[in-house]
C-alpha positions, 0 to 999 in steps of 0.5 A: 685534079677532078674530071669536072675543074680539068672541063671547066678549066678546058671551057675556060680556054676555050672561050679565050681562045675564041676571043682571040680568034674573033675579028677585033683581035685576029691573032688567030685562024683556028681555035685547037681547044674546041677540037679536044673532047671533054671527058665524061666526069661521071658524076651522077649520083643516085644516093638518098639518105633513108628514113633510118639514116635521116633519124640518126642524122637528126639525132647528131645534128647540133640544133642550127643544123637541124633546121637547116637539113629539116628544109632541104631534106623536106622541100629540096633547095640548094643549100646556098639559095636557102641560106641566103633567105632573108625574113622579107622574103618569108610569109609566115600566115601564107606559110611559105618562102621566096627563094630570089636568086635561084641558080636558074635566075628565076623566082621561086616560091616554096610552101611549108609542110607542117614540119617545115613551118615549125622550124621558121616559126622557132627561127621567127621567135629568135630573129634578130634586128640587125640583120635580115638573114634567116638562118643564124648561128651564134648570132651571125648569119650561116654561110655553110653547115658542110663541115657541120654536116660531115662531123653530124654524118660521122657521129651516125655512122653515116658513109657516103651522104652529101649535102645535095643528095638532101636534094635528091631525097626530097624529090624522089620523097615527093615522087613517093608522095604521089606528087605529079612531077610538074608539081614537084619540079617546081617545088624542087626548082627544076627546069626539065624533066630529064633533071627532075628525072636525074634526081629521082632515085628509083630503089628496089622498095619502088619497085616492089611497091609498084607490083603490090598496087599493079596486083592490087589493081588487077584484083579489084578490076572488073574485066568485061569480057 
């Protein structure tokens, strides 16, 4: 059993536990759950697919699949918020979306790149009458793509790429962009800066950039002495 369900089975007794403490119940003076640490499930990644890895994986990708991946691997939502988007939910002359029920029970209104406008106007041009969701397969609305994901990432011989590491890549992509992080944790939906950090995935490419502009700097700097 994962680290992570052993933790929330554990908060889950807890709370039980605390219930049966309370006054209205009394069946209980001391909760011994609250005094069993919970263990670090460490599982913190800091994996990003590259832009090699993100054009193979378009190239296996089946169509519906792609439009999908393109946003998240763009913009960065949660794959479940975005695939409940519905059309009263999308501006296509502003050129920008609504995600209503965020994971942070907030709002949340994305613009489109280029790229990413050209994947809702395809999905616009097929929509159907009959229902309001945004992303179809087969005429029926898409409810997850992580088998479809999985089978695209073995066609590429990719290893070790999930879903959600989309999301990662989309925010250290906007990092790279030169968007200020205020800017980018919107766009991404974080709430504090240690997540947008978290999701930030620094490789020795940035590193080595980051000394080329620092000796860039230097060389074009007037130092008056």
């Amino acid at each position: 059993m994962a680290i992570q369900t052993i933790n929330h089975d554990h908060t889950a007794l807890v709370h039980m536990l605390n219930i049966a403490r309370s006054p209205q119940f009394g069946l209980m003076k001391d909760n011994p759950a609250e005094h069993v640490p919970k263990p670090n499930p460490q599982n913190e990644r800091d994996r990003i697919a590259n832009g090699e890895e993100w054009q193979r994986l378009l190239g296996t990708a089946a169509p519906h699949l792609q439009r999908i991946l393109k946003v998240l691997y763009t913009l960065g939502p949660r794959r479940g918020e975005l695939l409940r988007l519905e059309w009263p939910e999308v501006e296509m002359q502003r050129r920008e979306f609504t995600l209503r029920h965020t994971k942070n029970g907030e709002s949340s209104t994305v613009p489109m790149t280029p790229d990413v406008y050209r994947v809702f106007t395809k999905l616009w041009q097929e929509r159907r009458l009959d229902t309001q969701r945004v992303f179809l397969y087969k005429d029926k609305p898409i409810r997850d793509v992580k088998t479809a994901f999985i089978k695209a990432c073995g066609r590429a011989g990719i290893t070790n790429v999930h879903l959600h590491d989309l999301r990662h890549t989309a925010s250290t992509n906007l990092r790279r962009a030169g968007v200020d992080a205020t800017t980018a944790m919107k766009i991404v939906e974080h709430k504090s800066e240690r997540m947008h950090r978290r999701y930030n995935t620094v490789e020795p490419e940035d590193l080595r950039r980051a000394v080329s502009q620092l000796a860039s700097y230097h060389a074009n700097t007037v130092i008056n002495t």
